[in-house]
Backbone as XML, in Angstrom:
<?xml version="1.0"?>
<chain id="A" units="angstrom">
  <residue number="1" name="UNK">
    <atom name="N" x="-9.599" y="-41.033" z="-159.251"/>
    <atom name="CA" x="-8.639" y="-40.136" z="-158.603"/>
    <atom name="C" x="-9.259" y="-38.766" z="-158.348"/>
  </residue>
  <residue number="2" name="UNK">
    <atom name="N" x="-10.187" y="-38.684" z="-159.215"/>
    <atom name="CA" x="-10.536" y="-36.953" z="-159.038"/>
    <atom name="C" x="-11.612" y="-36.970" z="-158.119"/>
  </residue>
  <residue number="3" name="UNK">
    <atom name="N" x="-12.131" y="-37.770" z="-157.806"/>
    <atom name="CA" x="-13.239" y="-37.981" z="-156.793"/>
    <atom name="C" x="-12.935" y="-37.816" z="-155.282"/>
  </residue>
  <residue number="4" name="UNK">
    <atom name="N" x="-11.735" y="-39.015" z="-155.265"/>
    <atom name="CA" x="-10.754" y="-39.028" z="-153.968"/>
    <atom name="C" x="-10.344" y="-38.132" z="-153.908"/>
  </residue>
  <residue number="5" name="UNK">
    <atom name="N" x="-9.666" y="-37.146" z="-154.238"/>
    <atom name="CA" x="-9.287" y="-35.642" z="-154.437"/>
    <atom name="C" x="-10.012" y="-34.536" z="-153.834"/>
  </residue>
  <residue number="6" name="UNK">
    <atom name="N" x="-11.174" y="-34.632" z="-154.188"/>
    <atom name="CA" x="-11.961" y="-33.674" z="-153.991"/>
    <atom name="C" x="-12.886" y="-33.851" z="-152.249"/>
  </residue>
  <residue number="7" name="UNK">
    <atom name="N" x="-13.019" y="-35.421" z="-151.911"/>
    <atom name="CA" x="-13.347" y="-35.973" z="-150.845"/>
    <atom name="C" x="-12.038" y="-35.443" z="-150.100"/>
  </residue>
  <residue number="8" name="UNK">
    <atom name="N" x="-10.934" y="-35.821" z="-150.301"/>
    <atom name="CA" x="-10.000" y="-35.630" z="-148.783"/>
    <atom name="C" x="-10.158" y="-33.834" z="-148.856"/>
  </residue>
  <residue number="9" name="UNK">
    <atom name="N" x="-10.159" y="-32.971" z="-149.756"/>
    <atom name="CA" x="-10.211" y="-31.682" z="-149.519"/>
    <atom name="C" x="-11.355" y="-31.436" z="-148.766"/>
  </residue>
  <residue number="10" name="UNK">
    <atom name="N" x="-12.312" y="-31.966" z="-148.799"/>
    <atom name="CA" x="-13.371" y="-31.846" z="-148.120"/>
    <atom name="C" x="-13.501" y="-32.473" z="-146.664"/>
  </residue>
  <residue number="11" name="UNK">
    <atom name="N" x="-12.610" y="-33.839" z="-146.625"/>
    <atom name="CA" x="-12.479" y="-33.844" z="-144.873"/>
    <atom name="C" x="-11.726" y="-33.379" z="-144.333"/>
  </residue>
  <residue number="12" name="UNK">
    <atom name="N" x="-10.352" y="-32.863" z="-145.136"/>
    <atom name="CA" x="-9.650" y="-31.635" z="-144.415"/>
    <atom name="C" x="-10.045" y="-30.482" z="-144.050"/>
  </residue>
  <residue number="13" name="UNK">
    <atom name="N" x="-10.948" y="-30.026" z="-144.626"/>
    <atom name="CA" x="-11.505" y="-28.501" z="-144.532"/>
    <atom name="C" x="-12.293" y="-28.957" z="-143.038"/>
  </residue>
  <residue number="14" name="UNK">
    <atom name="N" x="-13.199" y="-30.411" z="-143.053"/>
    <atom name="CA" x="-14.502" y="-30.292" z="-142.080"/>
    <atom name="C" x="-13.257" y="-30.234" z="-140.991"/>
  </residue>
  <residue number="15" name="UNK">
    <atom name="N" x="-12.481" y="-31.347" z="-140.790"/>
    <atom name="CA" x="-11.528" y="-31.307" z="-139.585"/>
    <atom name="C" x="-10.941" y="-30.273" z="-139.433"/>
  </residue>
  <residue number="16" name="UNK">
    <atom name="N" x="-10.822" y="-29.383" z="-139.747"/>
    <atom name="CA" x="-10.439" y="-27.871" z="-139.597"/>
    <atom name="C" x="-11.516" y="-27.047" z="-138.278"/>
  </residue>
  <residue number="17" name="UNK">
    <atom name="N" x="-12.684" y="-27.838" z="-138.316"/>
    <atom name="CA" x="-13.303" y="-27.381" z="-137.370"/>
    <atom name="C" x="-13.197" y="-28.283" z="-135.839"/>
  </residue>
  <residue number="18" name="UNK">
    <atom name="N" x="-12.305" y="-28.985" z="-135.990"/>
    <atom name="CA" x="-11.516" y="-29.408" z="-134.606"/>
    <atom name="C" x="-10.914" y="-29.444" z="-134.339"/>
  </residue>
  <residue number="19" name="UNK">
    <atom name="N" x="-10.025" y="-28.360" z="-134.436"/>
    <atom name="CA" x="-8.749" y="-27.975" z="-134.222"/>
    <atom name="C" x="-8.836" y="-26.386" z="-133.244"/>
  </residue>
  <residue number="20" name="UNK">
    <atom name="N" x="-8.676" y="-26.540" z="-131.915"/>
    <atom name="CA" x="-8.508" y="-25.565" z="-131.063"/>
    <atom name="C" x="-8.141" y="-23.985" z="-131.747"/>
  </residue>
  <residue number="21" name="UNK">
    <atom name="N" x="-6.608" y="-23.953" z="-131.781"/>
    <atom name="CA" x="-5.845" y="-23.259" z="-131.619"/>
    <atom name="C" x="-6.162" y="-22.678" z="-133.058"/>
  </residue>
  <residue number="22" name="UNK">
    <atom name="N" x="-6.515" y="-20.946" z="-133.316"/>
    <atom name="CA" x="-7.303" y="-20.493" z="-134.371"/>
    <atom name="C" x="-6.034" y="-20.574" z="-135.675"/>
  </residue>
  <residue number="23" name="UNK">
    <atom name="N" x="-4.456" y="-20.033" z="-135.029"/>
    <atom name="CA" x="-3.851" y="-20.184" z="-136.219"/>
    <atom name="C" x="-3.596" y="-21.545" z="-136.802"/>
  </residue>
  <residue number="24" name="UNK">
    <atom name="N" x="-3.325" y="-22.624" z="-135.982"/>
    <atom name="CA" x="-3.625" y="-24.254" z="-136.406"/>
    <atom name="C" x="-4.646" y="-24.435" z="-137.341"/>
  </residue>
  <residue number="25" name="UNK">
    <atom name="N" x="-5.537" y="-24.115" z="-137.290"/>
    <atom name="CA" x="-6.719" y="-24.129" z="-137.863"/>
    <atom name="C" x="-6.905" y="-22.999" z="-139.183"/>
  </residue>
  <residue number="26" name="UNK">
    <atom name="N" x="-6.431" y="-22.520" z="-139.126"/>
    <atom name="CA" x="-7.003" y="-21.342" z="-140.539"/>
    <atom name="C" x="-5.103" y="-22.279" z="-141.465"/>
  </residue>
  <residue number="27" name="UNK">
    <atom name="N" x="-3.981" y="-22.585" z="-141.000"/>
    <atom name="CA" x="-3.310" y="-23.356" z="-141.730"/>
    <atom name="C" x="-3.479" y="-24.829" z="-142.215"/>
  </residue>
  <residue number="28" name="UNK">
    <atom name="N" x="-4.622" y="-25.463" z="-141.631"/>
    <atom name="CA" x="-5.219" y="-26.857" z="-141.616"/>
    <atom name="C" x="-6.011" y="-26.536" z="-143.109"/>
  </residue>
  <residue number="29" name="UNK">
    <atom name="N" x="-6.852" y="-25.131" z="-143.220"/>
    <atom name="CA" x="-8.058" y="-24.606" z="-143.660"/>
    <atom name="C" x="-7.094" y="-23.954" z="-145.085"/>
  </residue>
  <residue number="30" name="UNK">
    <atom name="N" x="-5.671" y="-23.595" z="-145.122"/>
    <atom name="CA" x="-4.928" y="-23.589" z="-146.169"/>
    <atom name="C" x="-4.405" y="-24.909" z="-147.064"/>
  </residue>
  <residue number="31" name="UNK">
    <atom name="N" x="-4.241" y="-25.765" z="-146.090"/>
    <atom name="CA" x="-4.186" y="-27.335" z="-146.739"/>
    <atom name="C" x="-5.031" y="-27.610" z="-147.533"/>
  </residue>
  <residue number="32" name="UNK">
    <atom name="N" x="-6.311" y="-27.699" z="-146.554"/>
    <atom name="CA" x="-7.388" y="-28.028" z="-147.849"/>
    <atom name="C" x="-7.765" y="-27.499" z="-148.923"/>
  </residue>
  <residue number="33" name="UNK">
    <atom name="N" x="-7.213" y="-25.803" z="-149.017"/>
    <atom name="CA" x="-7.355" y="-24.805" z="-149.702"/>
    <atom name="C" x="-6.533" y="-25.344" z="-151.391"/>
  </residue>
  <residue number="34" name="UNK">
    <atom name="N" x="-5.471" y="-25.820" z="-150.702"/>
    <atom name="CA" x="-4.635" y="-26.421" z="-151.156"/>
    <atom name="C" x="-5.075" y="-28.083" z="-152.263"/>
  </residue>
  <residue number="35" name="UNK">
    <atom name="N" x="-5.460" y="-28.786" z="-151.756"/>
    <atom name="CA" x="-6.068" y="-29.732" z="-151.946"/>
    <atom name="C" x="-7.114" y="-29.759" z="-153.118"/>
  </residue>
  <residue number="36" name="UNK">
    <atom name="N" x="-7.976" y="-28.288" z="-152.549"/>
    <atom name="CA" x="-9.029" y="-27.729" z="-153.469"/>
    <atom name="C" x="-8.619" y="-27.448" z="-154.860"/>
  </residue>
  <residue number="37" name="UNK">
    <atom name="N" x="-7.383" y="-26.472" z="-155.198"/>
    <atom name="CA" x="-6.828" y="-26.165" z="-155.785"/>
    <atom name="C" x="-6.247" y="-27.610" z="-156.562"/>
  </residue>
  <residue number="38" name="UNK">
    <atom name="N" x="-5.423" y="-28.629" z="-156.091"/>
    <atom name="CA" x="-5.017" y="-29.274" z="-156.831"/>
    <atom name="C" x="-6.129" y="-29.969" z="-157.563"/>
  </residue>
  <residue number="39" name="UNK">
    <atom name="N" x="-7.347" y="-30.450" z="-157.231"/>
    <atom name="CA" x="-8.309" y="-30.556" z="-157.486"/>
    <atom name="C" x="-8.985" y="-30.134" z="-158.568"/>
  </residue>
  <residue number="40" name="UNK">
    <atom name="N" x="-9.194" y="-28.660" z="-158.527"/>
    <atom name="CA" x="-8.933" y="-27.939" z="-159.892"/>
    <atom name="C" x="-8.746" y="-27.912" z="-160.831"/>
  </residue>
  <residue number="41" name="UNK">
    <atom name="N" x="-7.024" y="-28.066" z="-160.394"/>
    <atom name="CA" x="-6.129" y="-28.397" z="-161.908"/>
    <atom name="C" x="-6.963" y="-29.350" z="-162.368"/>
  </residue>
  <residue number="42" name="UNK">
    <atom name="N" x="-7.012" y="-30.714" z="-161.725"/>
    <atom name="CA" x="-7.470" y="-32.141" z="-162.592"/>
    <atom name="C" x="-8.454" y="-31.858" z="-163.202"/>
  </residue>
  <residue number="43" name="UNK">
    <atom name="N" x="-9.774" y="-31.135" z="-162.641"/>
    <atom name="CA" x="-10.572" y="-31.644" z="-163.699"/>
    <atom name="C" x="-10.959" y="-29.788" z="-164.246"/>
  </residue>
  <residue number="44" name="UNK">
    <atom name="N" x="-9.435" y="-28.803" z="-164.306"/>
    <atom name="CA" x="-9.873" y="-28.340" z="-165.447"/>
    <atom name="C" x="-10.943" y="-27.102" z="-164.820"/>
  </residue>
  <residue number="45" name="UNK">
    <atom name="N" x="-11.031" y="-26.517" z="-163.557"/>
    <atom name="CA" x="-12.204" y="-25.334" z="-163.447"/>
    <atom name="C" x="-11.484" y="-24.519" z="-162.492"/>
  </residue>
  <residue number="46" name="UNK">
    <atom name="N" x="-11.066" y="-23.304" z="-163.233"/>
    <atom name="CA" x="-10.594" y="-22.302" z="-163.060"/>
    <atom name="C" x="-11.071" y="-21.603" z="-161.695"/>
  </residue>
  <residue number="47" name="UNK">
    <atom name="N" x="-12.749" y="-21.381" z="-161.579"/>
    <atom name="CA" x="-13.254" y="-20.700" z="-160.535"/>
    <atom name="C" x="-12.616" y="-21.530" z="-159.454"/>
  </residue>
  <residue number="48" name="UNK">
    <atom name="N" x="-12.746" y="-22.881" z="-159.258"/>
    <atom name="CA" x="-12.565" y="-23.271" z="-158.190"/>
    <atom name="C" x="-10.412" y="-22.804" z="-157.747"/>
  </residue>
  <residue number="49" name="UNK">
    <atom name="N" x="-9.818" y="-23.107" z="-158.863"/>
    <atom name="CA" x="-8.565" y="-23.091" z="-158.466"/>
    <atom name="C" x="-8.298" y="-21.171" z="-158.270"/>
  </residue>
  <residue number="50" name="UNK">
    <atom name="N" x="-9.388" y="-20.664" z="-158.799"/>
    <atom name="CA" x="-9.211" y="-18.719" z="-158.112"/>
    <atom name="C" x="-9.357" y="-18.888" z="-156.715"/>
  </residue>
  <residue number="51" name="UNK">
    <atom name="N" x="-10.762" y="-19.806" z="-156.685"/>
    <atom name="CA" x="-10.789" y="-19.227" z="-155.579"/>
    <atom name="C" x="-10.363" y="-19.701" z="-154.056"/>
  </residue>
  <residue number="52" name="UNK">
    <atom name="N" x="-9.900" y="-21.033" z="-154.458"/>
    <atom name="CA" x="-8.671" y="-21.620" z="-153.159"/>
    <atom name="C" x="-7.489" y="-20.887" z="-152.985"/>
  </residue>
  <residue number="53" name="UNK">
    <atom name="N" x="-7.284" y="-20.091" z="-153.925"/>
    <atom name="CA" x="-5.861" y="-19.627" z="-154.009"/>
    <atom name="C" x="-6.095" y="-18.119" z="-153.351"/>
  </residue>
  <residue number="54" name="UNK">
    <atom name="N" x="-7.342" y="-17.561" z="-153.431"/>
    <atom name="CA" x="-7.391" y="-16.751" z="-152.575"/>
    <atom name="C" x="-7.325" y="-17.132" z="-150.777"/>
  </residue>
  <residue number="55" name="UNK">
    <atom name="N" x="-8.229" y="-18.291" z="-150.851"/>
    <atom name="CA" x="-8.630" y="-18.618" z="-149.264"/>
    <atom name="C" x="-7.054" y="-18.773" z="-149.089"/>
  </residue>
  <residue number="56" name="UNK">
    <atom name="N" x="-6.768" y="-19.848" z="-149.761"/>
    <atom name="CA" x="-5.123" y="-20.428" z="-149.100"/>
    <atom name="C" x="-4.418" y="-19.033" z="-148.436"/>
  </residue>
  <residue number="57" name="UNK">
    <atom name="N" x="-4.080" y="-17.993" z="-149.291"/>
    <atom name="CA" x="-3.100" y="-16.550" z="-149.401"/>
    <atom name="C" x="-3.764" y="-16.104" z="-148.108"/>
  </residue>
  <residue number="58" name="UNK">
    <atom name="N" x="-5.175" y="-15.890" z="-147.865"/>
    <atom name="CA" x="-5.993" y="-15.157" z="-146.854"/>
    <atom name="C" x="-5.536" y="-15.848" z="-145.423"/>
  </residue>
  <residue number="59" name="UNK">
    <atom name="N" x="-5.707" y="-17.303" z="-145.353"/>
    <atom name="CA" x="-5.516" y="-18.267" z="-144.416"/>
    <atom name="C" x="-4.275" y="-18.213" z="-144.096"/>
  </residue>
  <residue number="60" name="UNK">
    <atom name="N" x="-3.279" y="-18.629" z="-144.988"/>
    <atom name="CA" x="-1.979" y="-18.710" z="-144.646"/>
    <atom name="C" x="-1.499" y="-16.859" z="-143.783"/>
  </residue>
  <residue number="61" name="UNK">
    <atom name="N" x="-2.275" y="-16.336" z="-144.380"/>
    <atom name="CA" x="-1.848" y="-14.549" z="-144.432"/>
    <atom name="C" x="-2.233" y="-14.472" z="-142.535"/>
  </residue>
  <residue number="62" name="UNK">
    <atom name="N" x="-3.404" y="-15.035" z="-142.570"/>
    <atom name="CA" x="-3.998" y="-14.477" z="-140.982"/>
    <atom name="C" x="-3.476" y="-15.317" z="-139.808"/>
  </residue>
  <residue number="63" name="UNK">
    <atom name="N" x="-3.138" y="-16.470" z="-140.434"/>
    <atom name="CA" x="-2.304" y="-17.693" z="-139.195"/>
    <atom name="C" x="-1.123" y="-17.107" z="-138.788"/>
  </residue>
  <residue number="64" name="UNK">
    <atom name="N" x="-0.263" y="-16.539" z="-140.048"/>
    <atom name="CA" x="1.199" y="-15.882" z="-139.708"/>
    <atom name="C" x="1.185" y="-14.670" z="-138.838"/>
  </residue>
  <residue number="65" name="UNK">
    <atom name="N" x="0.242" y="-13.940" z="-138.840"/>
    <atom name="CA" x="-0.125" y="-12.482" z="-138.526"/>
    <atom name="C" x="-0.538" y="-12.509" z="-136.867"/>
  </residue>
  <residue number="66" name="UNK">
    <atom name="N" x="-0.457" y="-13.899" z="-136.464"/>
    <atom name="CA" x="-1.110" y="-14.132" z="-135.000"/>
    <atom name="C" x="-2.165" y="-13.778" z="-134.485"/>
  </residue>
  <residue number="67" name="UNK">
    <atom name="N" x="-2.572" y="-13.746" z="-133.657"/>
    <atom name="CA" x="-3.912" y="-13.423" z="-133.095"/>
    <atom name="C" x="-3.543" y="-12.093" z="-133.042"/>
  </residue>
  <residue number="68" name="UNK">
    <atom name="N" x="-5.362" y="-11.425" z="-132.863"/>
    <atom name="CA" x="-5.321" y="-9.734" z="-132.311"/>
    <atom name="C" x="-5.615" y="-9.641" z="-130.951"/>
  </residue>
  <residue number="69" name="UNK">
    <atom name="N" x="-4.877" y="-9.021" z="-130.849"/>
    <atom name="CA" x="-4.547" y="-7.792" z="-129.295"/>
    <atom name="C" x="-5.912" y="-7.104" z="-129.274"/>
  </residue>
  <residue number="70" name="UNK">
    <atom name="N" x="-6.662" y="-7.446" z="-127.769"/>
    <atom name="CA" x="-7.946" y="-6.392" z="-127.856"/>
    <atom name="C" x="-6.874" y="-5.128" z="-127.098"/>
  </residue>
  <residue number="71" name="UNK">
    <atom name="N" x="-7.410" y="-3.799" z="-127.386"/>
    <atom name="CA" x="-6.664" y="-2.975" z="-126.799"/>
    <atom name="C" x="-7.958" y="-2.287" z="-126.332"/>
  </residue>
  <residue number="72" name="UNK">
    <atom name="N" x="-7.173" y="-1.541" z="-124.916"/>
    <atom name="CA" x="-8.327" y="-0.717" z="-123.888"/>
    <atom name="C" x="-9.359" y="0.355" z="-124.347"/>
  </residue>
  <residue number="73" name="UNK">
    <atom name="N" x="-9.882" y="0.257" z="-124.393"/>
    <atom name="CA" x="-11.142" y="1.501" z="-124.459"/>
    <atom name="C" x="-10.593" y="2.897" z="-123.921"/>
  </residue>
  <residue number="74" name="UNK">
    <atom name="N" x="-10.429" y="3.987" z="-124.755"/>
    <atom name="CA" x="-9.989" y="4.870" z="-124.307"/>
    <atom name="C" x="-10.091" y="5.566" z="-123.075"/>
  </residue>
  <residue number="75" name="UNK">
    <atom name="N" x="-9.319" y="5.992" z="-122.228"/>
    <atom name="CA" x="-10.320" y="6.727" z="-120.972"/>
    <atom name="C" x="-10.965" y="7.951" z="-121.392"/>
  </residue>
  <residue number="76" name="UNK">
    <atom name="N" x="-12.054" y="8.349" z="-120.588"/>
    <atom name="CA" x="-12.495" y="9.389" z="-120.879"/>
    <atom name="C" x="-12.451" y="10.866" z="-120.163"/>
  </residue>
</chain>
């Protein structure tokens, strides 16, 4: 189980890189974040469940936040 675990977090994350649309993709990239994390728990290593839980918060944080607006170059 912990093997399979750690494999689907890992083809979720790669398929994250075929996914167009950037906020689709950085929430695809929270799944696996996700995944990572449960992962974690099982076998017990803290670094890894810190540090999905950051990506997840970061990912989930920048998908909601929508894309950025380039704005004009000041005139001069």
């Amino acid at each position: 189980m912990n093997t399979w675990l750690g494999w689907a977090a890992t083809a979720v994350f790669a398929c994250s890189y075929f996914v167009r649309n950037p906020s689709r993709m950085r929430l695809v990239q929270a799944a696996a974040s996700i995944f990572w994390i449960l992962y974690g728990v099982v076998i017990h290593a803290t670094p890894i469940i810190v540090a999905n839980v950051i990506v997840a918060t970061l990912a989930i944080f920048s998908a909601l936040r929508g894309p950025e607006v380039a704005k004009p170059a000041p005139a001069e």
